[in-house]
Backbone as ProteinMPNN parsed JSONL, in Angstrom:
{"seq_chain_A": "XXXXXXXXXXXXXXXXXXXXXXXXXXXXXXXXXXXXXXXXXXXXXXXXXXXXXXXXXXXXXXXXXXXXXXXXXXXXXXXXXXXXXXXXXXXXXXXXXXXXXXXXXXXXXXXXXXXXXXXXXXXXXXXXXXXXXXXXXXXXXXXXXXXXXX", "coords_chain_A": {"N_chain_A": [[22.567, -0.323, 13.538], [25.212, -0.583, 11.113], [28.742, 0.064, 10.324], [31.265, 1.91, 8.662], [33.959, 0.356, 9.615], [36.528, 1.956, 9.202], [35.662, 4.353, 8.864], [35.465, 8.181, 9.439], [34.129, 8.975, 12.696], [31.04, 11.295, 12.5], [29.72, 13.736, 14.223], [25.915, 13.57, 14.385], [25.29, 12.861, 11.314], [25.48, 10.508, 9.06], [26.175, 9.409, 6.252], [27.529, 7.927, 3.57], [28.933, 5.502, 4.865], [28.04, 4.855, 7.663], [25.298, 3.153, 7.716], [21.705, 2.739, 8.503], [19.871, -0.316, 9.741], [16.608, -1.703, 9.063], [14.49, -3.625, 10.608], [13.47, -7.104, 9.163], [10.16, -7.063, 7.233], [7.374, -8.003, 7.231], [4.991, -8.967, 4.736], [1.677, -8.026, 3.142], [-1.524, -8.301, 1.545], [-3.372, -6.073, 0.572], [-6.581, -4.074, 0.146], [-7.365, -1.32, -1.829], [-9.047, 1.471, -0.602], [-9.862, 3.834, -0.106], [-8.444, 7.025, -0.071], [-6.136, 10.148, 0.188], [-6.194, 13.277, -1.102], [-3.026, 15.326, -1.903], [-0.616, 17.571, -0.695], [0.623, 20.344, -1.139], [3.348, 20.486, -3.464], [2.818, 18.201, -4.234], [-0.334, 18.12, -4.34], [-1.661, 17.996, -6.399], [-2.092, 15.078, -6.637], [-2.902, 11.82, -5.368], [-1.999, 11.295, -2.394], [-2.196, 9.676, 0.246], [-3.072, 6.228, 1.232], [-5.622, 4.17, 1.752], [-6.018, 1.441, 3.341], [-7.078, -2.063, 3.296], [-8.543, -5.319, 3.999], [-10.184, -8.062, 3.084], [-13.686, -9.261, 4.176], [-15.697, -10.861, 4.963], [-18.254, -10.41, 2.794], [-17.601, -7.871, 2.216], [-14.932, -5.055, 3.0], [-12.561, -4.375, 5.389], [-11.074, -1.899, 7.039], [-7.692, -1.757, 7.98], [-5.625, 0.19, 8.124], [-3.518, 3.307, 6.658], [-1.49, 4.195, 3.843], [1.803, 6.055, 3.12], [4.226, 6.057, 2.587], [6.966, 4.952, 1.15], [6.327, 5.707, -1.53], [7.325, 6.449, -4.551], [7.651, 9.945, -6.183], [6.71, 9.5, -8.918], [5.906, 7.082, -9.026], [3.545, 7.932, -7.882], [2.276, 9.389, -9.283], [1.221, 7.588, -11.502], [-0.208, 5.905, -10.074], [-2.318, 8.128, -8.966], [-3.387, 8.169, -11.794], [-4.318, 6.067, -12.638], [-5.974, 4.886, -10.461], [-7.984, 6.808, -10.506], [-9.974, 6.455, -11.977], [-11.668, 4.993, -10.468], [-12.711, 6.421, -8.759], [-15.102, 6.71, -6.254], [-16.469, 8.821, -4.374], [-15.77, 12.162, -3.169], [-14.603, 13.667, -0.607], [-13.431, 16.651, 0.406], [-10.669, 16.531, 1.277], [-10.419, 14.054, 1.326], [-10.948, 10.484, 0.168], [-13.216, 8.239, -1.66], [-12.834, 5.275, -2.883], [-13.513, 2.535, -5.272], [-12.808, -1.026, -4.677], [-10.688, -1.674, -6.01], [-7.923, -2.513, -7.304], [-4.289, -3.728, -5.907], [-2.596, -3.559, -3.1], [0.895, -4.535, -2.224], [2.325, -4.173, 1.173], [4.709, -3.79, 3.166], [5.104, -3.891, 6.206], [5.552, -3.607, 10.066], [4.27, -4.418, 12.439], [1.394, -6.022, 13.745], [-1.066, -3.723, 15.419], [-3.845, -4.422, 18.047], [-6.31, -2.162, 17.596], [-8.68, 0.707, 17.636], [-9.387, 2.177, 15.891], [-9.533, 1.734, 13.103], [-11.69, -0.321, 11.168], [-11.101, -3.123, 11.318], [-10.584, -3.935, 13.685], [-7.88, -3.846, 13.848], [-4.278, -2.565, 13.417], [-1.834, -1.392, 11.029], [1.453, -1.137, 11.796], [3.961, 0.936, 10.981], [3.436, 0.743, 8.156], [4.663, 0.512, 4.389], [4.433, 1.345, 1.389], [4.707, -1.755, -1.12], [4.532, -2.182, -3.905], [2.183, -2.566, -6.657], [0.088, -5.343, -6.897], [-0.25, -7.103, -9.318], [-1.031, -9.36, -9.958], [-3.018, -9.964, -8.961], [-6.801, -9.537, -7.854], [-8.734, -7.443, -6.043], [-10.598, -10.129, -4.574], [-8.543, -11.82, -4.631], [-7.304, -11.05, -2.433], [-5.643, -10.509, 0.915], [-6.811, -11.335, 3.953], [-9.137, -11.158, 6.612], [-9.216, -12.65, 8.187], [-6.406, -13.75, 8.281], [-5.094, -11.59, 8.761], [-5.802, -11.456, 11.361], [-4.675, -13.992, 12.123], [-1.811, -13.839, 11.733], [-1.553, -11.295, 13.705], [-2.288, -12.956, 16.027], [0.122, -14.701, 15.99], [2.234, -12.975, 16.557]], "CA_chain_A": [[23.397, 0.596, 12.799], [26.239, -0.728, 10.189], [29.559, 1.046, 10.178], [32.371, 0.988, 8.214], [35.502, 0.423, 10.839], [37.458, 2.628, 8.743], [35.628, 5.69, 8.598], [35.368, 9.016, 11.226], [32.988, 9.606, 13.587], [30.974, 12.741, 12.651], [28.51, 14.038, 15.091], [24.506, 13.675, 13.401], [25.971, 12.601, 10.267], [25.763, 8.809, 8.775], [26.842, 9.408, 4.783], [27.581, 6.344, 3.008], [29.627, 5.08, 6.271], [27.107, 4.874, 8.197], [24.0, 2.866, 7.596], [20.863, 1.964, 9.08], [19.771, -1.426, 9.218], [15.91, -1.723, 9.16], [14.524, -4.791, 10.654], [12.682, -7.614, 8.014], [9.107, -6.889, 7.257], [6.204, -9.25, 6.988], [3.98, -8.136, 3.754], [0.255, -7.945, 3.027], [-1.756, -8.012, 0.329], [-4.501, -5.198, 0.852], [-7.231, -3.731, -0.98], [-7.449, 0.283, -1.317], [-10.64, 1.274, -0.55], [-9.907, 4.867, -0.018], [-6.955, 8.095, -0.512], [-6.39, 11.6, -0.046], [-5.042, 14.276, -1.957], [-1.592, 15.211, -1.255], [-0.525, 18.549, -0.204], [1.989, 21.438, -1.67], [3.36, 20.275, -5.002], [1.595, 17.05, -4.189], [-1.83, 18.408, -4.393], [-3.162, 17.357, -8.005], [-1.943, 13.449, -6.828], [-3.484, 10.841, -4.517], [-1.089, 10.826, -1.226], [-2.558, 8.59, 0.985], [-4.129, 5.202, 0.484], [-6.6, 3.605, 2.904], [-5.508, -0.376, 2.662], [-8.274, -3.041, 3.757], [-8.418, -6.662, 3.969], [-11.756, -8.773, 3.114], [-14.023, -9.274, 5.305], [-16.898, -11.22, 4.426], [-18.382, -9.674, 1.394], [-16.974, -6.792, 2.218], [-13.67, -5.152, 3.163], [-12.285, -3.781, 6.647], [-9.696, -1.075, 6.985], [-6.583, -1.792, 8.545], [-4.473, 1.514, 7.801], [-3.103, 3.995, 5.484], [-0.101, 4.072, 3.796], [2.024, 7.309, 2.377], [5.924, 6.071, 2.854], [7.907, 3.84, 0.207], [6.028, 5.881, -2.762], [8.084, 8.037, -5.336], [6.635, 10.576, -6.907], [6.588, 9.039, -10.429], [4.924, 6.298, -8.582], [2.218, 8.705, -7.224], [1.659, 9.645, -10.356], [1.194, 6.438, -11.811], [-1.168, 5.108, -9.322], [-3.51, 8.705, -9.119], [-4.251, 7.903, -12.856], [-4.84, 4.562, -12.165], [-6.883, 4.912, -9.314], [-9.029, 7.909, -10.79], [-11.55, 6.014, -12.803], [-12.393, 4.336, -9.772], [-13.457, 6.875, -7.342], [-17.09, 6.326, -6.31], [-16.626, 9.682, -3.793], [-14.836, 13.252, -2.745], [-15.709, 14.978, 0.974], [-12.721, 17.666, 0.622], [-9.501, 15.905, 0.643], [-10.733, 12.534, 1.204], [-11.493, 10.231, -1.342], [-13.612, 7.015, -1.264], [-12.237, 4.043, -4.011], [-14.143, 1.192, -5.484], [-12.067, -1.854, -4.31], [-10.197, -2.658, -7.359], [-6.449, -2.744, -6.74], [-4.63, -4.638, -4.877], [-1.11, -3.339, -3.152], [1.068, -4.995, -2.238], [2.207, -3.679, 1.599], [5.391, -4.358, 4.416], [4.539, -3.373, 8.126], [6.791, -4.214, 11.095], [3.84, -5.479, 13.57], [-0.23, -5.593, 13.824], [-1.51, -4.255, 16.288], [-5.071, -4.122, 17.973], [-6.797, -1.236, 17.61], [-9.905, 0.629, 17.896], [-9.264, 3.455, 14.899], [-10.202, 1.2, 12.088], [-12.961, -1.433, 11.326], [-10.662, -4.043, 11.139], [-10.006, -3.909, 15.29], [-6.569, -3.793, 14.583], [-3.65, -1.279, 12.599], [0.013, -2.028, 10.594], [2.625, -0.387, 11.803], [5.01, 1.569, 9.928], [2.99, 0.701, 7.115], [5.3, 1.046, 3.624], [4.209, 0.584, 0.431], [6.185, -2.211, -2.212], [4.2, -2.219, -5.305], [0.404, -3.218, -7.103], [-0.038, -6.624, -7.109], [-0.87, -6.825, -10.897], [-1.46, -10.852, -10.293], [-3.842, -10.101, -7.666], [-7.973, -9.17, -8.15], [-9.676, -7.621, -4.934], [-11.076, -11.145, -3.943], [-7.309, -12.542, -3.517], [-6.465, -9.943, -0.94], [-5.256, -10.948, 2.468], [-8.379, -11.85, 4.666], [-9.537, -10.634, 7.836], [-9.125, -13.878, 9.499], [-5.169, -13.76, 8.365], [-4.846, -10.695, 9.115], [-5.967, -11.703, 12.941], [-3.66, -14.853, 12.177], [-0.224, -12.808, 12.014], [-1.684, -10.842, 14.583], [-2.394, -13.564, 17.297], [1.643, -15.096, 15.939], [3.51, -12.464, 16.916]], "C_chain_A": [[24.634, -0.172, 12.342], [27.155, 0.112, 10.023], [30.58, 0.693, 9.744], [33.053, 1.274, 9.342], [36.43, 1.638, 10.487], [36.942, 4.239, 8.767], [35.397, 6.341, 9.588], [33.862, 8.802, 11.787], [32.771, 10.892, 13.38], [29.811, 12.695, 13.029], [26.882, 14.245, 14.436], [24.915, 13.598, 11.797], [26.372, 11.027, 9.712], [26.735, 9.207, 7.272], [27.009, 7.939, 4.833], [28.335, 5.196, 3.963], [29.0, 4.039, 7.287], [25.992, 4.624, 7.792], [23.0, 2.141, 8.577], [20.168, 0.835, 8.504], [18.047, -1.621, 9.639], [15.277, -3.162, 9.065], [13.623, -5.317, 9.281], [11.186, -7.154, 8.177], [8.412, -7.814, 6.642], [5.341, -8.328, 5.597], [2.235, -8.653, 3.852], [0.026, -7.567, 2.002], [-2.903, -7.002, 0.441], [-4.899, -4.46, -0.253], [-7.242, -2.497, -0.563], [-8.813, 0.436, -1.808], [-10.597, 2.72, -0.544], [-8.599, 5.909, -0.201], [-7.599, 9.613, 0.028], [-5.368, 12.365, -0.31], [-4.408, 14.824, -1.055], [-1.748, 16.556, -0.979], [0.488, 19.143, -0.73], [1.961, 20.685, -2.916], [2.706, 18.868, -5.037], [0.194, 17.178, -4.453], [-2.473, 17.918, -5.805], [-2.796, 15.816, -7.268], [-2.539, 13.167, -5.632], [-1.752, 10.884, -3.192], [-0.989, 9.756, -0.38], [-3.192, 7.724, 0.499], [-4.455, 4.51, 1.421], [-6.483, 2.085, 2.302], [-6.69, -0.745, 3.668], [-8.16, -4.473, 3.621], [-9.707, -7.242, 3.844], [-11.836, -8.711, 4.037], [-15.676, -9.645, 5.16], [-16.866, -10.938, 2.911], [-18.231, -8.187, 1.215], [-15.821, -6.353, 2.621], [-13.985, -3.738, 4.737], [-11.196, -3.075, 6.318], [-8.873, -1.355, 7.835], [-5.386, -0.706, 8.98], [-4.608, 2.531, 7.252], [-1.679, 4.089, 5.071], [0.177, 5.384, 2.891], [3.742, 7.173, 1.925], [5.971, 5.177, 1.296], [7.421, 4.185, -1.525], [6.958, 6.984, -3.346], [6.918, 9.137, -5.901], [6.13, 10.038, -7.961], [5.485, 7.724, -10.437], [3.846, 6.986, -7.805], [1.521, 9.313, -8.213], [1.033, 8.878, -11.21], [0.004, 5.832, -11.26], [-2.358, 6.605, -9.108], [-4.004, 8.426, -10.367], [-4.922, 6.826, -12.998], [-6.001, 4.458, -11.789], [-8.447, 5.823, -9.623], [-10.021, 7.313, -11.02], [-11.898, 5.333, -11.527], [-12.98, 5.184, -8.401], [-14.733, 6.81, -6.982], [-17.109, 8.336, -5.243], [-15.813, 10.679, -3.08], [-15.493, 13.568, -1.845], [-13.993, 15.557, 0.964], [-11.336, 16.676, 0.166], [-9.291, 14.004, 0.434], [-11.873, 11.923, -0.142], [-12.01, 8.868, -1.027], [-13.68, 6.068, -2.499], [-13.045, 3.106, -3.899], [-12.785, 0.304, -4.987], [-11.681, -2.434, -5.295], [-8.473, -2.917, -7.496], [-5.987, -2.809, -5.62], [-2.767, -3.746, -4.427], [-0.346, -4.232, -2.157], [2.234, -4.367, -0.463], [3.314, -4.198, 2.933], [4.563, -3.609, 5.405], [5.285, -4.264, 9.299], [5.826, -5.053, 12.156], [1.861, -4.431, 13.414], [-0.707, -5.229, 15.134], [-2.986, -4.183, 16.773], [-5.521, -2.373, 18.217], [-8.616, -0.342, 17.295], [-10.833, 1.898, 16.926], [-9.974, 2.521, 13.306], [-10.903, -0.236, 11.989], [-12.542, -2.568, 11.561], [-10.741, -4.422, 12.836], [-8.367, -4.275, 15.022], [-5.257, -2.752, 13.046], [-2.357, -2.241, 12.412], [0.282, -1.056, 11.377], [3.535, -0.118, 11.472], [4.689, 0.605, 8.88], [4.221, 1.017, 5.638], [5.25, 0.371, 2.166], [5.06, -0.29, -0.672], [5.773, -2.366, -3.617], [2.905, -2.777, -5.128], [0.856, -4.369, -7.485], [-0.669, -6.523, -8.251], [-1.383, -8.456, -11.08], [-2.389, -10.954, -9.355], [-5.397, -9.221, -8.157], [-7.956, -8.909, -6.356], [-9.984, -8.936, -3.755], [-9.858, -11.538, -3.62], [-6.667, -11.75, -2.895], [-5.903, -10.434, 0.059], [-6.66, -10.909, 3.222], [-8.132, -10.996, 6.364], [-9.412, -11.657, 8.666], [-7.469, -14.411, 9.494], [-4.912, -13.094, 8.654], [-4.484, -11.102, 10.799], [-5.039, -12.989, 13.489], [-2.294, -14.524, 12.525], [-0.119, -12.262, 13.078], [-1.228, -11.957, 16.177], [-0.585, -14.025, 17.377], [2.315, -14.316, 16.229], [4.22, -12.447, 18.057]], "O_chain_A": [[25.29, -0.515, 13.325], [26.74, 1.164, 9.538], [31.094, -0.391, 10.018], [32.837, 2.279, 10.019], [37.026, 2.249, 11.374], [37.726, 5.185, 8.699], [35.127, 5.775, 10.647], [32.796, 8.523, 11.24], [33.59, 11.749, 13.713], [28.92, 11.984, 12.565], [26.755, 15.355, 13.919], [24.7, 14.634, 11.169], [27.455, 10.497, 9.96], [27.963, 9.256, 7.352], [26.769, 7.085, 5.686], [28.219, 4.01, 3.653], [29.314, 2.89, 7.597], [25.341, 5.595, 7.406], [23.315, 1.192, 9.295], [19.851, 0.739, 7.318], [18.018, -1.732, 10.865], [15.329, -3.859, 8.052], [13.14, -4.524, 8.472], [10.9, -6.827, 9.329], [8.782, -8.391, 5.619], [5.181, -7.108, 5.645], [1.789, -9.538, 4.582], [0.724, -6.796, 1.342], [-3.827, -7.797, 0.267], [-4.235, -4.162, -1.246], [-7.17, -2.217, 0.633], [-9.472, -0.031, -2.737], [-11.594, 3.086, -1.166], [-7.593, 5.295, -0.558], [-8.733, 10.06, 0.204], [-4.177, 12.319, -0.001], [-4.712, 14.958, 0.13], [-2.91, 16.96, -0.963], [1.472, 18.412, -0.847], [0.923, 20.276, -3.435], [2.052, 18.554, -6.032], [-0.41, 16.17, -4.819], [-3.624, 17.561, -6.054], [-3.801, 15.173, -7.568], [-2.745, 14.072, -4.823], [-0.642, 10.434, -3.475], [-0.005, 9.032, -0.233], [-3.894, 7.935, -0.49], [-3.522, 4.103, 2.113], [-6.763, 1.682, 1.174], [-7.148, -0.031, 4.561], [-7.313, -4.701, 2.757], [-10.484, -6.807, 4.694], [-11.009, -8.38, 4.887], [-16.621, -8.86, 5.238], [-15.97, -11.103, 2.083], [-18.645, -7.487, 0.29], [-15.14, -7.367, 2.768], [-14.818, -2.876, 5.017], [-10.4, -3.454, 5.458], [-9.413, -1.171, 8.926], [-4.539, -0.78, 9.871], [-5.758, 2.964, 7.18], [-0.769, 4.061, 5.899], [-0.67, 5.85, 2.129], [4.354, 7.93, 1.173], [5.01, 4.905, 0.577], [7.766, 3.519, -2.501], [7.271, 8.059, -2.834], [5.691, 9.058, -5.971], [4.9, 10.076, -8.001], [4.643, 7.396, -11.273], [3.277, 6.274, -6.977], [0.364, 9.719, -8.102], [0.138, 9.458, -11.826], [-0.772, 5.25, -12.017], [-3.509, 6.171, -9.08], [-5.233, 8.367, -10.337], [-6.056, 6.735, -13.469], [-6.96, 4.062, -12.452], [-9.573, 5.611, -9.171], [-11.039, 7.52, -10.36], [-13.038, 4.946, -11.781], [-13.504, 4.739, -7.379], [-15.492, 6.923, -7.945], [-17.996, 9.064, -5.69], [-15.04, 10.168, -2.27], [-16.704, 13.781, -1.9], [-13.23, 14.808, 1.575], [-11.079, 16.232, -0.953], [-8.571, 13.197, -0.153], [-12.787, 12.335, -0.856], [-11.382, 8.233, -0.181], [-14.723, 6.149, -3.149], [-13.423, 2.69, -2.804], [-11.723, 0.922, -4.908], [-12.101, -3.542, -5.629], [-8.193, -3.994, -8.022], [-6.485, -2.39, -4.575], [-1.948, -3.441, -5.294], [-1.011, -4.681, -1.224], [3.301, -3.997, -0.952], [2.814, -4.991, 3.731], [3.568, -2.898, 5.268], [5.48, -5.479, 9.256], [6.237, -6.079, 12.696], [1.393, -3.312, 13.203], [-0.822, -6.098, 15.998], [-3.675, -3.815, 15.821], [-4.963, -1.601, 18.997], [-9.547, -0.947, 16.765], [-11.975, 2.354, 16.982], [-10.922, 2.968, 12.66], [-10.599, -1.157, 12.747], [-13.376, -3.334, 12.044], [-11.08, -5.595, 12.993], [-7.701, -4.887, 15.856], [-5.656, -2.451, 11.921], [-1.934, -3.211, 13.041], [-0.524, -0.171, 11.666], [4.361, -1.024, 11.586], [5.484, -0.302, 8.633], [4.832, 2.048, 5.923], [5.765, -0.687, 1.805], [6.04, 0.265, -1.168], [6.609, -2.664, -4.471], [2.44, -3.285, -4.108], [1.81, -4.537, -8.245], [-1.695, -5.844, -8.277], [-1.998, -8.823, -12.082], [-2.612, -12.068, -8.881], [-5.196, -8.219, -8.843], [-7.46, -9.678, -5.533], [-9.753, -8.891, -2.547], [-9.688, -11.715, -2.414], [-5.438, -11.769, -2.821], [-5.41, -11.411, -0.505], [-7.552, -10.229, 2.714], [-7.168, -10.472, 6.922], [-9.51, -11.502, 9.883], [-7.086, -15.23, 10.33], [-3.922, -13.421, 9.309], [-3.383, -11.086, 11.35], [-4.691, -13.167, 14.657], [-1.74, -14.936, 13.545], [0.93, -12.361, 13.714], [-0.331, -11.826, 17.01], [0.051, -13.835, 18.414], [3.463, -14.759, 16.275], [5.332, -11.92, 18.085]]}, "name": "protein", "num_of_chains": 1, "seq": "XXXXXXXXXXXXXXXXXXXXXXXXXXXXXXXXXXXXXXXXXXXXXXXXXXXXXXXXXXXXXXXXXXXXXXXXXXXXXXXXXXXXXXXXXXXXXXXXXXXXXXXXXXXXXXXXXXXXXXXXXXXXXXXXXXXXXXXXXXXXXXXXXXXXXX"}
């Protein structure tokens, strides 16, 4: 926590005074393989996005991510994303692997929820890698690289 010296102390209350300092984050390049529609005035757009990392000739899931998007950017990326759905089961949605995002996360860890054997944490998205295809994703054997370094 960052504070100015000069200003009061008010009880549950930062204002511009008062900031939090959120440690650095490591990024990833991950492929979205999957989404699901949002909820309340969210509902026509894509909310979630199921990130993946190669994995052979195919791709492993690692996550999902829902934080660091605006709306304008949720809008942006359901039109995007549309032409590529291969499949709907209710709110879930299953994506050809064609964009690439671009993805902080504070620490990997193992896990037993997605294919990958292991999950980001506090996942937060920073933008589509627009210089990036599918194939130059982040790998499944870097992935487990970062992992074993921490």
């Amino acid at each position: 926590m960052l504070k100015n010296p000069e200003s009061a102390y008010t009880p549950g209350k930062r204002g511009q005074n008062w900031l939090k300092r959120k440690p650095d984050v490591e990024t990833l390049d991950c492929v979205v393989t999957g989404a699901e529609w949002g909820e309340g005035r969210r509902a026509e757009l894509l909310g979630t996005f199921e990130l993946s990392v190669r994995d052979g000739d195919g791709h492993a899931t690692v996550g999902k991510v829902a934080t660091g998007i605006t709306d304008a950017e949720l809008e942006a990326l359901t039109e995007r994303l549309t032409e590529y759905i291969r499949a709907e089961d209710g709110a879930e949605v299953d994506i050809e692997p064609a964009v690439v995002f671009e993805v902080g996360y504070e620490e990997i860890q193992e896990s037993t929820t997605y294919s990958a054997g292991y999950a980001l944490r506090f996942p937060r998205f920073l933008g589509v890698r627009e210089d990036k295809d599918p194939a130059d994703a982040d790998s499944l054997e870097r992935l487990e690289s970062l992992a074993d370094s921490q």
